[in-house]
Backbone as CSV, one residue per row, in Angstrom:
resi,resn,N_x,N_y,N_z,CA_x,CA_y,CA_z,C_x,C_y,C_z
1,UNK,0.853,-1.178,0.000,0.000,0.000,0.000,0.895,1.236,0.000
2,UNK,0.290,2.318,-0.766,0.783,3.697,-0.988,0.340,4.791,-0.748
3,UNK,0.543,5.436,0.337,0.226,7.313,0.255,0.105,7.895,-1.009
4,UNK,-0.469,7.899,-1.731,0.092,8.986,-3.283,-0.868,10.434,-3.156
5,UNK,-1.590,10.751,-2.243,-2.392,11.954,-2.755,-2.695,12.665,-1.207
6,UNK,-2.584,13.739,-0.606,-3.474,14.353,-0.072,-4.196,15.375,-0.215
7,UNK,-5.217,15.709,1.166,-6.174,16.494,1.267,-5.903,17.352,2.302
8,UNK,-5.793,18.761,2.079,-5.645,19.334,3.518,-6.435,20.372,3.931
9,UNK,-6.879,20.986,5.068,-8.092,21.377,5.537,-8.238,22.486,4.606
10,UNK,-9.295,23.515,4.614,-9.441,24.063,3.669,-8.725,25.358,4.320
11,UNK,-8.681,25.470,5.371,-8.202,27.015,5.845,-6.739,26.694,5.565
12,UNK,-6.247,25.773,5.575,-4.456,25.415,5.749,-3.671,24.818,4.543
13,UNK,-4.466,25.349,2.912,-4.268,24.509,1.986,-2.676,24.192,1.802
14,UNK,-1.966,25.415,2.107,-0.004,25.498,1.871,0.602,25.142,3.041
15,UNK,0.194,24.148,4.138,0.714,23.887,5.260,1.431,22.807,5.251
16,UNK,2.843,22.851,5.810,3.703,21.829,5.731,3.677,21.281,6.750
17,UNK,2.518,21.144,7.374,2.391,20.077,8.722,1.358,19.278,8.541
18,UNK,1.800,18.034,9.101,0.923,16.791,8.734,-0.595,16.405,9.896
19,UNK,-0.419,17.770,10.966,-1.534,17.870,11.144,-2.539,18.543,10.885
20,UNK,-2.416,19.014,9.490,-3.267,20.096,9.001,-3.688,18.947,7.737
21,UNK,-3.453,17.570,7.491,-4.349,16.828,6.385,-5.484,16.523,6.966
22,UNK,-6.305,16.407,5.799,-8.022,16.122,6.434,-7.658,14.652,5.879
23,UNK,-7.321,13.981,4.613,-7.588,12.684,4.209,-5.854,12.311,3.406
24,UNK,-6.110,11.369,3.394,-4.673,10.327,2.365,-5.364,9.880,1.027
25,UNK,-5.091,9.266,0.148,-6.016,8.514,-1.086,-4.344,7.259,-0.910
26,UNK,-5.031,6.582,-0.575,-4.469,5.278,-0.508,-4.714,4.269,-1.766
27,UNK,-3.471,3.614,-2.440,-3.174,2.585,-3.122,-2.833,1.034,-2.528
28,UNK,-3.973,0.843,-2.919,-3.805,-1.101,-2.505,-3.134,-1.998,-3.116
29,UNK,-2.401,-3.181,-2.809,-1.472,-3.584,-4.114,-2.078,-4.071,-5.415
30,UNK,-3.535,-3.750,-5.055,-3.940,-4.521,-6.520,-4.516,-2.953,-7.646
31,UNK,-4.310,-1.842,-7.168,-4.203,-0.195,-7.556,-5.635,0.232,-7.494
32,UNK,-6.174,-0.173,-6.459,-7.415,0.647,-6.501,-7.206,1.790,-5.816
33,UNK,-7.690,2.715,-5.103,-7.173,3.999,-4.775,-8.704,4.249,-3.457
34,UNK,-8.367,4.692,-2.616,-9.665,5.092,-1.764,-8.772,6.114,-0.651
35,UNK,-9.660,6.795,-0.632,-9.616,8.508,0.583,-9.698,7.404,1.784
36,UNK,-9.086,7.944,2.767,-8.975,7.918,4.048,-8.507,8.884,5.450
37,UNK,-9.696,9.262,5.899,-9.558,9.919,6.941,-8.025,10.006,7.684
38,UNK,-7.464,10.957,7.887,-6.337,10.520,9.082,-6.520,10.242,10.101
39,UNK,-7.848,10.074,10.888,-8.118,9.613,12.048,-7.816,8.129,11.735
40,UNK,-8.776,7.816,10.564,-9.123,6.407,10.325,-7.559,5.507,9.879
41,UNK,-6.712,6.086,9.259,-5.383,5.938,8.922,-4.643,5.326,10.291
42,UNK,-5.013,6.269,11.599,-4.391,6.435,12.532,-4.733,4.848,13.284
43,UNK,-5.821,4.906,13.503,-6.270,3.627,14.043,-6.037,2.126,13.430
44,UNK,-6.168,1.945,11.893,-5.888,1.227,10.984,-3.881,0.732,11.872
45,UNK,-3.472,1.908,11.353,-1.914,1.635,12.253,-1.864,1.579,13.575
46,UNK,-2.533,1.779,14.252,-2.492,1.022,15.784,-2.435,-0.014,15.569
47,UNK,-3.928,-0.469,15.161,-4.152,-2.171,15.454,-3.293,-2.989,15.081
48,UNK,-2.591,-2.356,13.789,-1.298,-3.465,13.374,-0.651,-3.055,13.038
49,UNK,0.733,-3.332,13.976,2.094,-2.517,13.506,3.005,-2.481,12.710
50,UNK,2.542,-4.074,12.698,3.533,-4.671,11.016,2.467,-4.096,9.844
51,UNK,1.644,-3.697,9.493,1.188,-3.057,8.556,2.081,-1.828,7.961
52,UNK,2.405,-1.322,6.405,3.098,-0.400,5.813,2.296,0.623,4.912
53,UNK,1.927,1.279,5.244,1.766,2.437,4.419,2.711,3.026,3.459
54,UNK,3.421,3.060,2.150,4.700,3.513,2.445,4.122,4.927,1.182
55,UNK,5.260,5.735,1.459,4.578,7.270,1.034,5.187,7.135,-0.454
56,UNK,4.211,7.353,-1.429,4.598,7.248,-3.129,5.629,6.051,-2.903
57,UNK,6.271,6.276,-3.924,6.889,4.902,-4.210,8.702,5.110,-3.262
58,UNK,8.930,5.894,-2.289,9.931,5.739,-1.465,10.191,4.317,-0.648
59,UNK,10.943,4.852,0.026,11.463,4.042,1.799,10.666,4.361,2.928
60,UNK,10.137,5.597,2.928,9.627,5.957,4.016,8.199,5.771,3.858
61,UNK,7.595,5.571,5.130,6.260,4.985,5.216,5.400,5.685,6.612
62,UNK,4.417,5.295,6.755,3.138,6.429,7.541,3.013,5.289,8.927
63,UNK,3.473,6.703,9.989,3.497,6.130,11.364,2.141,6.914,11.958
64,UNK,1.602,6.427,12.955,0.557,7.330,13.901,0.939,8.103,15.138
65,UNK,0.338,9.034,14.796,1.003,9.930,16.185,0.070,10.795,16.751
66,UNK,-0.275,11.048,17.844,-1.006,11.622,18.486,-0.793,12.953,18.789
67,UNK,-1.690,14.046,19.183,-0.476,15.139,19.542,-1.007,15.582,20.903
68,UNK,-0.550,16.708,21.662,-0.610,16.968,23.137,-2.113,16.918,23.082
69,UNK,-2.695,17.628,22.180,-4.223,18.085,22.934,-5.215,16.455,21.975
70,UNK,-4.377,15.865,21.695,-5.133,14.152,21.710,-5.904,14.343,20.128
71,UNK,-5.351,15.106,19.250,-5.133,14.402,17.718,-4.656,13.939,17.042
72,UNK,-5.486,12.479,16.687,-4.797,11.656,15.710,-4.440,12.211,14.605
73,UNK,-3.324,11.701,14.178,-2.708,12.153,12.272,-1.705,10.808,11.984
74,UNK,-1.038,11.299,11.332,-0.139,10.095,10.566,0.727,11.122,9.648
75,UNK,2.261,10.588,10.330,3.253,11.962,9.108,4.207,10.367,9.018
76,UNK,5.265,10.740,8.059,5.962,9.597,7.415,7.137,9.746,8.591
77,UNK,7.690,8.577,8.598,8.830,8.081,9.835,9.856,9.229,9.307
78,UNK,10.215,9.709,10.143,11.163,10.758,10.602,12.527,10.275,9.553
79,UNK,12.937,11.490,8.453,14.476,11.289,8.073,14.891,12.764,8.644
80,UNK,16.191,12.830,7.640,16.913,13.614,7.731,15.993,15.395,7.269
81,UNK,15.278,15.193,6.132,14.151,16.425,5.694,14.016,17.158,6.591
82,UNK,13.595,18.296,6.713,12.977,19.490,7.329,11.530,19.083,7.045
83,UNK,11.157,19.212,5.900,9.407,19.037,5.717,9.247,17.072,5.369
84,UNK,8.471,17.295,6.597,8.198,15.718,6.041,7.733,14.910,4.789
85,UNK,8.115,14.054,4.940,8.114,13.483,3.380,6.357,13.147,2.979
86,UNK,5.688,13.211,3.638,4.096,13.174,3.077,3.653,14.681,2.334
87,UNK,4.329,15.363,3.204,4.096,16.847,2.521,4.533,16.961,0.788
88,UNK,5.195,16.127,0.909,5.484,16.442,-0.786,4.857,15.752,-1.839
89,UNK,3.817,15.060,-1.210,3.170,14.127,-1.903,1.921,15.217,-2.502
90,UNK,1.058,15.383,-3.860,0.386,15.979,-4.822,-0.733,16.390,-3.725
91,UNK,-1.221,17.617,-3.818,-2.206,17.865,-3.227,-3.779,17.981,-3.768
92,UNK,-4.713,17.712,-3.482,-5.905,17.882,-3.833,-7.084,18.934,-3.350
């Protein structure tokens, strides 16, 4: 499975933070494509950790993370980048 597309809120369309996406459009290995909430993203990766999201066709792939005031999101495992690597993925 693949990250290839997001959605980000409408007030925050140029925001390079991954808690400002409203949805992902996810690729299944057989290429169908479906929107997914980042809440729903978030939980999906709880339940199973060996599960991979991985962002476009890279190395790096979609972890869940919570933040202080208790929102779910999902930004790609931490490299070396300044802007995380989901951010550069096509926006909608």
């Amino acid at each position: 499975m693949r990250a290839i597309k997001i959605m980000m809120k409408a007030e925050t369309p140029n925001s390079n933070s991954p808690k400002d996406i409203v949805s992902l459009y996810i690729e299944n290995d057989l290429g169908r494509i479906e929107e997914y909430k980042t809440e729903k993203l978030y939980d999906l990766l709880m339940e199973d950790s060996h599960k991979r999201i991985y962002v476009n066709n890279g190395m790096s792939y979609l972890i869940p993370v919570c933040s202080m005031n208790g929102q779910k999101y999902v930004r790609s495992l931490p490299n070396n980048n300044t802007i995380d690597e989901i951010m550069k993925l096509p926006r909608c």
